[in-house]
py3Dmol code that shows the C-alpha trace and the ligand (Angstrom):
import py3Dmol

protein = """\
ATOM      1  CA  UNK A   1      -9.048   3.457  -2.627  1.00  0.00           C
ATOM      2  CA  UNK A   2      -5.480   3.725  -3.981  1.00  0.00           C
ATOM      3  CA  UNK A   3      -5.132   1.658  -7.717  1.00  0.00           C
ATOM      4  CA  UNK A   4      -1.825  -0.679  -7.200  1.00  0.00           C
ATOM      5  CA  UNK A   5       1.446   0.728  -7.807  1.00  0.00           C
ATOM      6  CA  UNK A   6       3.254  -2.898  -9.255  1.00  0.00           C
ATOM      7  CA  UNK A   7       6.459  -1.734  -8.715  1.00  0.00           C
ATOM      8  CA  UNK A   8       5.952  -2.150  -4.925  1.00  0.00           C
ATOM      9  CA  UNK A   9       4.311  -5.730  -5.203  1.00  0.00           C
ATOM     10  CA  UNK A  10       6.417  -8.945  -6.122  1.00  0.00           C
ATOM     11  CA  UNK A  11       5.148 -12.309  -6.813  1.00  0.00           C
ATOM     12  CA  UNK A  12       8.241 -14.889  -5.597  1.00  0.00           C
ATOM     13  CA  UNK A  13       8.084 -18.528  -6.764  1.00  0.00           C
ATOM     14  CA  UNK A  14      10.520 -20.480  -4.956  1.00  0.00           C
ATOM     15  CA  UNK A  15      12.023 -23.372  -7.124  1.00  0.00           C
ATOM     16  CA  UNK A  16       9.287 -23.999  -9.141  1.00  0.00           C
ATOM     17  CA  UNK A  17       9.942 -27.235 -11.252  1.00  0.00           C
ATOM     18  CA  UNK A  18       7.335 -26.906 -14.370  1.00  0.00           C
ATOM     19  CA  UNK A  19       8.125 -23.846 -16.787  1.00  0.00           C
ATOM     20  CA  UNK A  20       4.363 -24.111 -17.965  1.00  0.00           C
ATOM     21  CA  UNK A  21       2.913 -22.975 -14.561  1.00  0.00           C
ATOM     22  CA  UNK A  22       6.222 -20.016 -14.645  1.00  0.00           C
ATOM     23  CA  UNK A  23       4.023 -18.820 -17.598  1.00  0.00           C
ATOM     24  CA  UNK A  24       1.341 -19.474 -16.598  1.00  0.00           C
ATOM     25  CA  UNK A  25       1.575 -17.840 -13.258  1.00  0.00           C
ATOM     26  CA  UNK A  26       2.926 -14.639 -15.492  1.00  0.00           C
ATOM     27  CA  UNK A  27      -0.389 -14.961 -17.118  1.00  0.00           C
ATOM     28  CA  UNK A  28      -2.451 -14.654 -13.818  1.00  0.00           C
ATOM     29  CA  UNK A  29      -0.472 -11.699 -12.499  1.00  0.00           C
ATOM     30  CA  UNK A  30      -0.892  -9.318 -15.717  1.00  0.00           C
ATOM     31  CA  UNK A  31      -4.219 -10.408 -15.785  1.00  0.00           C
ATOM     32  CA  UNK A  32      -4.600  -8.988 -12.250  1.00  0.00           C
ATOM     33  CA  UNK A  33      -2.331  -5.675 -12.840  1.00  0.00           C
ATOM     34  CA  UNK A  34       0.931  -7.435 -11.268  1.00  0.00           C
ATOM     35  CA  UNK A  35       3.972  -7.471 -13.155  1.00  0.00           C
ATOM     36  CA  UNK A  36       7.265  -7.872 -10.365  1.00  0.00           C
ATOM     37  CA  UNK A  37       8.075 -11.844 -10.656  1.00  0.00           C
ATOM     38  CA  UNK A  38      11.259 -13.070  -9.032  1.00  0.00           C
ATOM     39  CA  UNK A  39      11.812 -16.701  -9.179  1.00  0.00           C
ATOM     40  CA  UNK A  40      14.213 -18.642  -6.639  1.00  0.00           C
ATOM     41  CA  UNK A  41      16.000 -21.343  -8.469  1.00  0.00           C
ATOM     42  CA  UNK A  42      13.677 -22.180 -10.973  1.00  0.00           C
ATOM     43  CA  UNK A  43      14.681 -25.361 -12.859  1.00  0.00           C
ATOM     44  CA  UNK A  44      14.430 -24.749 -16.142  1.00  0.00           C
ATOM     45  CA  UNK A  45      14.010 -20.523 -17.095  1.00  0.00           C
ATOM     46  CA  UNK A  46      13.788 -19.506 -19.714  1.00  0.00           C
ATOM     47  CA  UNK A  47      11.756 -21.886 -21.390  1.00  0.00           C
ATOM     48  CA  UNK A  48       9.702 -22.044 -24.015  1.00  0.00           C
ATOM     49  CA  UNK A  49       6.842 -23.517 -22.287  1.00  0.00           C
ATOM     50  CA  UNK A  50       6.938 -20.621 -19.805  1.00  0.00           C
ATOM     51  CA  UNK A  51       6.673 -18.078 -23.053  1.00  0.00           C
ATOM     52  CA  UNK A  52       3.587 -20.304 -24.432  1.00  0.00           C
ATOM     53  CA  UNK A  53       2.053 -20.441 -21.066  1.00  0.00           C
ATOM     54  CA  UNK A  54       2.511 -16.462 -20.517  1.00  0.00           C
ATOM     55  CA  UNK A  55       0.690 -15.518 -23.611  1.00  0.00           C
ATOM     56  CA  UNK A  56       0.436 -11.607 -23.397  1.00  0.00           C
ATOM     57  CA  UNK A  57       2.374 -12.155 -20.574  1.00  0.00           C
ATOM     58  CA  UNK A  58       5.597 -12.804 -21.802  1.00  0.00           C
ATOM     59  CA  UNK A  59       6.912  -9.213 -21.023  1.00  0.00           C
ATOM     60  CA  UNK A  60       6.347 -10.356 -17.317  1.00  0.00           C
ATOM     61  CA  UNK A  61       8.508 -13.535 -17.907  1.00  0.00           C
ATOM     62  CA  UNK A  62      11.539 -11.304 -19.996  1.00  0.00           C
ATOM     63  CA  UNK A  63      11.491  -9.027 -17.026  1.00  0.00           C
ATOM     64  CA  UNK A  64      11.533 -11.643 -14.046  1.00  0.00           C
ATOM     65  CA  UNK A  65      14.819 -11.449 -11.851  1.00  0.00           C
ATOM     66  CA  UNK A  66      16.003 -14.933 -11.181  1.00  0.00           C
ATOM     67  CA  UNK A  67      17.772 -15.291  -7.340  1.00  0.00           C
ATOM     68  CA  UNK A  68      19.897 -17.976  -5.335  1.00  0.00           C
ATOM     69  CA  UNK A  69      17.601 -17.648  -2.403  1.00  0.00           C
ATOM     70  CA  UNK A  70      14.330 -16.384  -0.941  1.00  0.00           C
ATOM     71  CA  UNK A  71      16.468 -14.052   1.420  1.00  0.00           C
ATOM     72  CA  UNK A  72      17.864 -12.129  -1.698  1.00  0.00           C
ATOM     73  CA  UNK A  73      14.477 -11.767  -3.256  1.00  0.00           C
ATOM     74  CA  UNK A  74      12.849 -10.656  -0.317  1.00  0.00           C
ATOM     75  CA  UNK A  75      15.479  -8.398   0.780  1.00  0.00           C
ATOM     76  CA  UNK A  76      14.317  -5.058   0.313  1.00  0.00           C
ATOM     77  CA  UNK A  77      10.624  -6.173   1.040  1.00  0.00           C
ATOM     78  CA  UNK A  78       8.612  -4.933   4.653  1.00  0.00           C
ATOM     79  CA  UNK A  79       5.800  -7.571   4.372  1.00  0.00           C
ATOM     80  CA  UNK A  80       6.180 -10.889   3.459  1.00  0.00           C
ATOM     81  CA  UNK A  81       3.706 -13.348   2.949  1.00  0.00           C
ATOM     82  CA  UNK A  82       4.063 -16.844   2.107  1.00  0.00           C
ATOM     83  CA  UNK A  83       0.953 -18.828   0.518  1.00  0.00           C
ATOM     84  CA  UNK A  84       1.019 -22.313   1.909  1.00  0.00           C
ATOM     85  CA  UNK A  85      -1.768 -25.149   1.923  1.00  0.00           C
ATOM     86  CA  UNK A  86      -0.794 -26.290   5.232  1.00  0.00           C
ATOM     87  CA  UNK A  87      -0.686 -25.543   8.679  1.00  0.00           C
ATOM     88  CA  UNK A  88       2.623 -25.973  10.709  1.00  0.00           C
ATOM     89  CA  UNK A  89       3.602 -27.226  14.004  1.00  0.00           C
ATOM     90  CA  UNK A  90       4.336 -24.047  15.065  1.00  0.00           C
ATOM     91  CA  UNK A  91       0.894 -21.769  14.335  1.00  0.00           C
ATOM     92  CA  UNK A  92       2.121 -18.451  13.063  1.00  0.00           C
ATOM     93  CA  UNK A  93      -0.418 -15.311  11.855  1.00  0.00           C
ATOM     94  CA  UNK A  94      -2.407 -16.843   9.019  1.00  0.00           C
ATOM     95  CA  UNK A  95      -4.627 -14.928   6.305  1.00  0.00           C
ATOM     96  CA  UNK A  96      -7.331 -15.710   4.399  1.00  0.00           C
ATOM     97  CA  UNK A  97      -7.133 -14.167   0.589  1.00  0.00           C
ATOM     98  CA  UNK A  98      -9.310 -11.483   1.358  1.00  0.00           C
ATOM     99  CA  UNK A  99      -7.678 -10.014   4.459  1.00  0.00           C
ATOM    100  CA  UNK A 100      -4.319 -10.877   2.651  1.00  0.00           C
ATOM    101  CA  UNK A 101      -5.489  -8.344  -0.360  1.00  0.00           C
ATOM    102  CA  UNK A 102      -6.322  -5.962   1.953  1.00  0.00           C
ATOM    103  CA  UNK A 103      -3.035  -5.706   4.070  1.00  0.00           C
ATOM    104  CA  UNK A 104      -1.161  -5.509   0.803  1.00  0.00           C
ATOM    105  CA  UNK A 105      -3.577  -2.935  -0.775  1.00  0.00           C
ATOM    106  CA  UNK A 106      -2.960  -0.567   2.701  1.00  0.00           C
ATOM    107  CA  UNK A 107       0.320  -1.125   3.610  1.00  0.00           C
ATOM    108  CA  UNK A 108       2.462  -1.718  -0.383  1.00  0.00           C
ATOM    109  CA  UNK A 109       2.886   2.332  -0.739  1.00  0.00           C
ATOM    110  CA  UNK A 110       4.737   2.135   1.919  1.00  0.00           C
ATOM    111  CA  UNK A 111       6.695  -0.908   2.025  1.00  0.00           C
ATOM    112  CA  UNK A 112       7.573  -3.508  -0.560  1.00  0.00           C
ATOM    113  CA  UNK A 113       5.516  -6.421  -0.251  1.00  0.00           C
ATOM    114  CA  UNK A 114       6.445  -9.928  -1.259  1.00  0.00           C
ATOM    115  CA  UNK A 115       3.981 -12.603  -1.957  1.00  0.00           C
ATOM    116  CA  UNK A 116       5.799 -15.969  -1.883  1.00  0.00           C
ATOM    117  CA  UNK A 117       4.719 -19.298  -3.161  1.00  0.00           C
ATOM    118  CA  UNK A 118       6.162 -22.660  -2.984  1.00  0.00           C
ATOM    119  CA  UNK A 119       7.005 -25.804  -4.809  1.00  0.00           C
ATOM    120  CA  UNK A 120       4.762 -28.286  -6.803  1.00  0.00           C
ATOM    121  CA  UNK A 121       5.588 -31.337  -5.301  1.00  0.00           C
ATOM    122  CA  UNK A 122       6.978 -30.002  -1.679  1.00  0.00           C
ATOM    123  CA  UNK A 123       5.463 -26.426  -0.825  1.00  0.00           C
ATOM    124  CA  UNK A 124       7.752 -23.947   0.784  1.00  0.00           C
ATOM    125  CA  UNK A 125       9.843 -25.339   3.630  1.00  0.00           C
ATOM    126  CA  UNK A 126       9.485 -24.343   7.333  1.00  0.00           C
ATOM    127  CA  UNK A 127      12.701 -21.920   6.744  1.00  0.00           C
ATOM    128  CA  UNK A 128      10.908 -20.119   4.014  1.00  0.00           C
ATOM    129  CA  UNK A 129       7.662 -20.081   5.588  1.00  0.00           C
ATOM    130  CA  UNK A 130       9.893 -18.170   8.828  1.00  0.00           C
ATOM    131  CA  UNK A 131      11.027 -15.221   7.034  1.00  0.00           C
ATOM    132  CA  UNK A 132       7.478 -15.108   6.141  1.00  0.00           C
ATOM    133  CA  UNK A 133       5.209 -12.146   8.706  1.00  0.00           C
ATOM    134  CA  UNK A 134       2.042 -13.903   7.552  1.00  0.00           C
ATOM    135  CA  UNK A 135       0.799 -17.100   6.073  1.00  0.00           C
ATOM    136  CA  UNK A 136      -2.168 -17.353   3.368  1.00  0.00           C
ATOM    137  CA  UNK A 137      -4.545 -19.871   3.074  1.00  0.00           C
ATOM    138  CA  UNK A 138      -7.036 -20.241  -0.065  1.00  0.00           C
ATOM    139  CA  UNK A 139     -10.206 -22.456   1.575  1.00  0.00           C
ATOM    140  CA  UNK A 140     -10.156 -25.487  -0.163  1.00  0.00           C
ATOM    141  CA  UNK A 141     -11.683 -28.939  -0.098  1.00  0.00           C
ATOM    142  CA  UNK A 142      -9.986 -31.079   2.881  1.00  0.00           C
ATOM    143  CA  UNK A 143      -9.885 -34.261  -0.148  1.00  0.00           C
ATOM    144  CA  UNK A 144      -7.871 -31.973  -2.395  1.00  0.00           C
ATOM    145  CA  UNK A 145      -6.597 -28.777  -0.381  1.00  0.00           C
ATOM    146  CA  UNK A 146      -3.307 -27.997  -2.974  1.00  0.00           C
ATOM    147  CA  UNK A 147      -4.533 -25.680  -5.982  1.00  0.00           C
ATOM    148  CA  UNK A 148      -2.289 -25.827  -8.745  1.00  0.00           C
ATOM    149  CA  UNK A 149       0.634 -23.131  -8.359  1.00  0.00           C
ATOM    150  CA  UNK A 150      -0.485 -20.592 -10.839  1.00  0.00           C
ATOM    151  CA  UNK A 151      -4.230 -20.923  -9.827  1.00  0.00           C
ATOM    152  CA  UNK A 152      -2.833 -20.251  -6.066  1.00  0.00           C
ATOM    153  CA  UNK A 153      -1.380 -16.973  -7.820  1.00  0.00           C
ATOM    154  CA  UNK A 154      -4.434 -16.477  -9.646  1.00  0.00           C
ATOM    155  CA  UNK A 155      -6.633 -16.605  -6.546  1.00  0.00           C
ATOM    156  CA  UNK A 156      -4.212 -14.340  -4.353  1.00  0.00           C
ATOM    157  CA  UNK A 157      -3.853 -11.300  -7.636  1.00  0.00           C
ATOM    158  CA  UNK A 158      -7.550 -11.421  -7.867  1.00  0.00           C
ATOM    159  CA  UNK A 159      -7.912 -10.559  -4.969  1.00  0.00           C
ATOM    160  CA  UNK A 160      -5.847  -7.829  -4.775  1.00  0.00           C
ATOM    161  CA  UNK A 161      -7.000  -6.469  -7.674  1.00  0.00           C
ATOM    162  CA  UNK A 162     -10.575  -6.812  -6.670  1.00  0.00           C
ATOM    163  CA  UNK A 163      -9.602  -5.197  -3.510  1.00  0.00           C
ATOM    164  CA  UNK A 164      -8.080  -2.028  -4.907  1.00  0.00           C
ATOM    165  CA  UNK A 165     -11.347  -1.293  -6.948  1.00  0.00           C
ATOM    166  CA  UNK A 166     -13.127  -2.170  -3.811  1.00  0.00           C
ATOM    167  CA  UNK A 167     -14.821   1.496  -2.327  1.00  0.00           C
ATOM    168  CA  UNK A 168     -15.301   0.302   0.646  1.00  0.00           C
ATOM    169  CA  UNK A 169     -12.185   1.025   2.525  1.00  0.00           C
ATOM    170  CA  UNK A 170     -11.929   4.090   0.842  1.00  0.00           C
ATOM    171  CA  UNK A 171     -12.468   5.813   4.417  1.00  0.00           C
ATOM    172  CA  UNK A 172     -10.155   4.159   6.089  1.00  0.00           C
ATOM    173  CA  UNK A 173      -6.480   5.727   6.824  1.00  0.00           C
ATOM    174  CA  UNK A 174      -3.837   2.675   6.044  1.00  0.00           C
ATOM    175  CA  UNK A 175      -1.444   2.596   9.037  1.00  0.00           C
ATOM    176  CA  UNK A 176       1.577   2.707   7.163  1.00  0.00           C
ATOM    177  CA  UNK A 177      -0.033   5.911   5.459  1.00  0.00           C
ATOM    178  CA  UNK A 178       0.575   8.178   9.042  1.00  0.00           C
ATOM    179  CA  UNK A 179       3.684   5.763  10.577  1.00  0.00           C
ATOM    180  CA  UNK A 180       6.146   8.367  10.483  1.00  0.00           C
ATOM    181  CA  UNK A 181       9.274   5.184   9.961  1.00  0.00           C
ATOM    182  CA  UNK A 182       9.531   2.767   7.265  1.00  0.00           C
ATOM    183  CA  UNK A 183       9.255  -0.798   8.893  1.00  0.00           C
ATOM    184  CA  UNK A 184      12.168  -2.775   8.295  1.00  0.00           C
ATOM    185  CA  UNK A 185      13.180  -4.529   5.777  1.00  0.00           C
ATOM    186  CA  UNK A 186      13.536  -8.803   5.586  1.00  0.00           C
ATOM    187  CA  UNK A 187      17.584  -7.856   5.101  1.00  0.00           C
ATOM    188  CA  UNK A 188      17.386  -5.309   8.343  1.00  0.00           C
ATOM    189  CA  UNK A 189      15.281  -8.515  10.096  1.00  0.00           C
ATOM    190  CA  UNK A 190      17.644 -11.089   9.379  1.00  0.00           C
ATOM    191  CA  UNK A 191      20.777  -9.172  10.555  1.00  0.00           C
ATOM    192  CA  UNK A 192      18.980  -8.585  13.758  1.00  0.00           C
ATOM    193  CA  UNK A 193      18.179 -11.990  14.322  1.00  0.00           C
ATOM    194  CA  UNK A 194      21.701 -12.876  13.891  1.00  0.00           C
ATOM    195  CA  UNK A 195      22.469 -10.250  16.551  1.00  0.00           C
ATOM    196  CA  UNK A 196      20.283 -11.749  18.468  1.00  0.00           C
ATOM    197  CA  UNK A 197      20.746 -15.338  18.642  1.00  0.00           C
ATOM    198  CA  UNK A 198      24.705 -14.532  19.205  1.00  0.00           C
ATOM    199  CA  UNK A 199      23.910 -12.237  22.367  1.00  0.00           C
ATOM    200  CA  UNK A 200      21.400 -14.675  23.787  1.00  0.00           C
ATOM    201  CA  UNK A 201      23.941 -17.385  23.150  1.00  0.00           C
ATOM    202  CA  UNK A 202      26.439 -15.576  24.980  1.00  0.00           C
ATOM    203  CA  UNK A 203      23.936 -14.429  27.875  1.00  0.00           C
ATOM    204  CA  UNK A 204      23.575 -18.233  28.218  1.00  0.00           C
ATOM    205  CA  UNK A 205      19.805 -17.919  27.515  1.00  0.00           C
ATOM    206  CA  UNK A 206      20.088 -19.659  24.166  1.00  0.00           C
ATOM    207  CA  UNK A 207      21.758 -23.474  24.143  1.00  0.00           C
ATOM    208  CA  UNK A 208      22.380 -23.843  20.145  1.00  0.00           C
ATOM    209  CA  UNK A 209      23.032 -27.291  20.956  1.00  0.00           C
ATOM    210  CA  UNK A 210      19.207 -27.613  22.236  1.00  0.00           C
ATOM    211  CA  UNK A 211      17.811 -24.865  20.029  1.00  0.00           C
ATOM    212  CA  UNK A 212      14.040 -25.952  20.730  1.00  0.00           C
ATOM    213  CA  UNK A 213      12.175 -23.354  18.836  1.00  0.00           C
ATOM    214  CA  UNK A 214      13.345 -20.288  20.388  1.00  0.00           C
ATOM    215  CA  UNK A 215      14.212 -18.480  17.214  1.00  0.00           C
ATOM    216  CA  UNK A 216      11.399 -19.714  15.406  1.00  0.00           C
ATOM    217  CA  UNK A 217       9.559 -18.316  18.450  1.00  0.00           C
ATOM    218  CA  UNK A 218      11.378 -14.904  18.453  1.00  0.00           C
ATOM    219  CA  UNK A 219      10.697 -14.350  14.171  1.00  0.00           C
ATOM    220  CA  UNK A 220       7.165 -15.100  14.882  1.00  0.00           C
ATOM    221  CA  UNK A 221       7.098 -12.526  17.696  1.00  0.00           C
ATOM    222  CA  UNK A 222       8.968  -9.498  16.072  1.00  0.00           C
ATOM    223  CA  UNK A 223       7.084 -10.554  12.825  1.00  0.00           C
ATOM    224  CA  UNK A 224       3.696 -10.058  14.378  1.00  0.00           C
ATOM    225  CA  UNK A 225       5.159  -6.454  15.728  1.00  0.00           C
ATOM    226  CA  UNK A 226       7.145  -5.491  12.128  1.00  0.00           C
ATOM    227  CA  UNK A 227       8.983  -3.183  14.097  1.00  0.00           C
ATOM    228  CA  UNK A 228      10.012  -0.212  11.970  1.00  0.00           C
ATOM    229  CA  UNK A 229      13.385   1.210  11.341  1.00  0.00           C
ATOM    230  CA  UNK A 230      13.842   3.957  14.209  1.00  0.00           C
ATOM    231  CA  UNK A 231      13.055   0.442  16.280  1.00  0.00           C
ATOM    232  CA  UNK A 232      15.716  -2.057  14.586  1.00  0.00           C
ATOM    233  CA  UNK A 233      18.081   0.821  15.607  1.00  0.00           C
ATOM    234  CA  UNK A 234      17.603   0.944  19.038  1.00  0.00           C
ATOM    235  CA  UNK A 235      17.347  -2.590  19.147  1.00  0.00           C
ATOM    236  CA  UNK A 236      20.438  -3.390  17.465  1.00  0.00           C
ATOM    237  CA  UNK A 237      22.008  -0.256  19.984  1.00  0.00           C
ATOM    238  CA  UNK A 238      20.515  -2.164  23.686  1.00  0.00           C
ATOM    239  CA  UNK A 239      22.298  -5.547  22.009  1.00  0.00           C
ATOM    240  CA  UNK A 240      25.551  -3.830  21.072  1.00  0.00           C
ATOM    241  CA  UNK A 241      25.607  -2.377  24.466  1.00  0.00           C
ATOM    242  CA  UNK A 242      25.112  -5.928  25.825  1.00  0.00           C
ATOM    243  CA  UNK A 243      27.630  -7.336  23.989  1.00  0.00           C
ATOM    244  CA  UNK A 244      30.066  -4.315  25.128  1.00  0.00           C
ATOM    245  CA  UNK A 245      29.004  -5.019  28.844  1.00  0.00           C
ATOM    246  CA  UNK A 246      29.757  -8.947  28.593  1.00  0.00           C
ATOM    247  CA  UNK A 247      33.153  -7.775  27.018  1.00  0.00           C
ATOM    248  CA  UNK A 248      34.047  -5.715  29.474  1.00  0.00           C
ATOM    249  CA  UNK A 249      32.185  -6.553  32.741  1.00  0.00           C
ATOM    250  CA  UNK A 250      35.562  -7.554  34.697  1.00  0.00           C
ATOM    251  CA  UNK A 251      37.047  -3.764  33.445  1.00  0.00           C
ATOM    252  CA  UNK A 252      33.728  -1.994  34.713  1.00  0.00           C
ATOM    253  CA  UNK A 253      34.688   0.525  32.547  1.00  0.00           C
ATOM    254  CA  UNK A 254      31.620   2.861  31.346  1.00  0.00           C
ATOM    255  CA  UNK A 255      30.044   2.183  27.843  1.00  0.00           C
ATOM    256  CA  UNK A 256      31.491   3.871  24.811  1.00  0.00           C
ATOM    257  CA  UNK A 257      29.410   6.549  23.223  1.00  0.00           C
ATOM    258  CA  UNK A 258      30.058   4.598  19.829  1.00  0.00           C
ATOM    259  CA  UNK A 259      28.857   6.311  16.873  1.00  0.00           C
ATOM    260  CA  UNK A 260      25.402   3.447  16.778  1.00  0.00           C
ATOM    261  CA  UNK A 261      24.146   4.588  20.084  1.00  0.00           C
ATOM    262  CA  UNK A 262      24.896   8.845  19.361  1.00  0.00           C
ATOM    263  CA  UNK A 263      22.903   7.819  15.831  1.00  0.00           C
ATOM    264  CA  UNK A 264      20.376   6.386  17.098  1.00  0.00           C
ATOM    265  CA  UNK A 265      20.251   9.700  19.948  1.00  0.00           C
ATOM    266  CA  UNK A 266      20.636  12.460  17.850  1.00  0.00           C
ATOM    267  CA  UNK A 267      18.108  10.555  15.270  1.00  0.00           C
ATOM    268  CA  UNK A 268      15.900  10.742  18.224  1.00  0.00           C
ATOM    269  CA  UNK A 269      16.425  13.867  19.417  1.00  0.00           C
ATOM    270  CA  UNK A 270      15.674  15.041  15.922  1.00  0.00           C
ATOM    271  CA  UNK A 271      13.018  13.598  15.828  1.00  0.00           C
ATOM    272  CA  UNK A 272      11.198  14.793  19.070  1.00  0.00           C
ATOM    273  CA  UNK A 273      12.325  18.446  18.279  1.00  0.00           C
ATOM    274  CA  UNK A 274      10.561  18.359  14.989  1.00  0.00           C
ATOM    275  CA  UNK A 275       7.334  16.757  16.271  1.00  0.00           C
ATOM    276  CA  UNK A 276       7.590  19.817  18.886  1.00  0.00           C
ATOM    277  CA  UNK A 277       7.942  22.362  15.605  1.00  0.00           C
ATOM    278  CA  UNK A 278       4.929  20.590  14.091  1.00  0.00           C
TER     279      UNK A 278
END
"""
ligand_1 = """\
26
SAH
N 2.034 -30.199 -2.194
C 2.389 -28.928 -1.734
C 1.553 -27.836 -2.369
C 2.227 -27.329 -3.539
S 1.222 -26.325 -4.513
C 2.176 -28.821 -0.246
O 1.600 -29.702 0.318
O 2.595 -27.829 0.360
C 2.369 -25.039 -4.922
C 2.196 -23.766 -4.155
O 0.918 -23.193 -4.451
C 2.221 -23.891 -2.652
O 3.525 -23.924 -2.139
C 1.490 -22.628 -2.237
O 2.379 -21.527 -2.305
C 0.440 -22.488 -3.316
N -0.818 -23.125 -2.878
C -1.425 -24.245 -3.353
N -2.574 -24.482 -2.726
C -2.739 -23.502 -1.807
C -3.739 -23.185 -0.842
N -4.821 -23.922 -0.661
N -3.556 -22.088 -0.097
C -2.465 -21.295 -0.251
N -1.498 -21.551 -1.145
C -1.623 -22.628 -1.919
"""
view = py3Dmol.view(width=600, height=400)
view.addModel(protein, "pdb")
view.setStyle({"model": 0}, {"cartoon": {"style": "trace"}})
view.addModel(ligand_1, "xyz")
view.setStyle({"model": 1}, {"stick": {}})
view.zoomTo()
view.show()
């Protein structure tokens, strides 16, 4: 079983109001062999309460990047997943810790992974919880379901940790270990889902005025696929071309050969000749 590499792994609270639980949450993830902590908005960082709370931890704390916005500090990251206590209207691909540990443990040499936890009071909001690819649940009592944030952390690290020492999926050959393309990254996603909202807007299949949940629908679907780079490019390519074609459909002119689509060719023809080499 591969040990953890930390540098792949971050631990993202999202406006977290009480410095204690910053620290304390700091705590929890050195415990466990984590040390990447991003915080979105905190309100009140750097604090002395957070340094009590860390304890040995405080090297976590001096070395936590504070952001504007769960899209920066998930930017760079391939797998998101967002604890949360609750189920939403919409269902979208839920974990339990274990299963959680285990996707991260296969898939973090690979791609960043960001685990993502919410507020005290409010949790994370159904935005955040969208740019998630997979929701975990801790099993809890139905009379008091909401741990405390930095026992949430605690419970998710351990089981990472326990996972990596775990032998028994030392047989088994992680996915991302033979993929021969990165998956995308949350940055790569979101630009495509801009893309694609403004062509299906201008196809007339999307009515922004009566949104439903159509692109809530469409992140859980490409989320559920994590398509990988080579993908996102000819993705991006068919909606450029459809945006060329709706430009130009009176002019029937032919499609230009614009330097996206000859990438995205050559990347492929590269690609099959050196599979053919191999
Ligand atoms: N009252 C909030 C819960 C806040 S607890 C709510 O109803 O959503 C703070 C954070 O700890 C949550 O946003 C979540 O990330 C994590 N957390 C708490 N209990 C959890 C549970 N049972 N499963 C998964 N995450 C949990």
């Amino acid at each position: 079983m591969p040990a953890l590499d930390p540098s792949q792994i971050a631990v993202v609270l999202v406006n977290t109001s009480h410095p204690g639980n910053i620290g304390a949450a700091a705590r929890a993830m050195k415990n466990m062999g984590l040390s990447r902590l991003i915080l979105v908005q905190p309100e009140d960082f750097p604090s002395g309460a957070a340094t009590a709370r860390a304890a040995a931890a405080v090297n976590v704390l001096e070395n936590a990047v504070v952001v504007d916005t769960l899209e920066e500090a998930v930017a760079d990251c391939g797998l998101i997943i967002g604890a949360s206590a609750r189920s939403r209207k919409l269902p979208w691909p839920m974990l339990n810790p274990e299963s959680c540990a285990n996707h991260v443990v296969r898939e973090h040499k690979a791609n960043k992974v960001a685990l993502v936890f919410g507020r005290e009071d409010s949790g994370l909001n159904n935005e955040e919880l969208q740019l998630c690819h997979y929701h975990v649940q801790i099993p809890s009592s139905p009379e008091c379901s909401s741990l405390n944030l930095a026992a949430a952390v605690m419970v998710i690290s351990y089981e990472l940790a326990k996972c990596a020492l775990n032998d028994e999926t030392a047989g088994d050959v992680a996915e991302d270990e033979f993929w021969d393309q990165e998956r995308a990254t949350a940055e790569e996603n979101e630009h495509f889902f801009t893309h694609l909202e403004r062509v299906m807007i201008a196809i007339r299949f999307h009515d922004p005025e009566n949104p439903r949940q159509l692109m809530q629908r469409m992140r859980r679907l490409f989320g559920r696929i994590r398509i990988d780079v080579m993908e996102m490019n000819i993705l991006r390519g068919v909606l450029s071309n459809i945006e060329w074609h709706i430009k130009n459909r009176e002019e029937r002119k032919q499609p230009p050969r614009g330097a996206t689509i000859e990438q995205i060719e050559d990347a492929l023809d590269r690609d099959t000749a050196a599979r053919k080499q191999d």
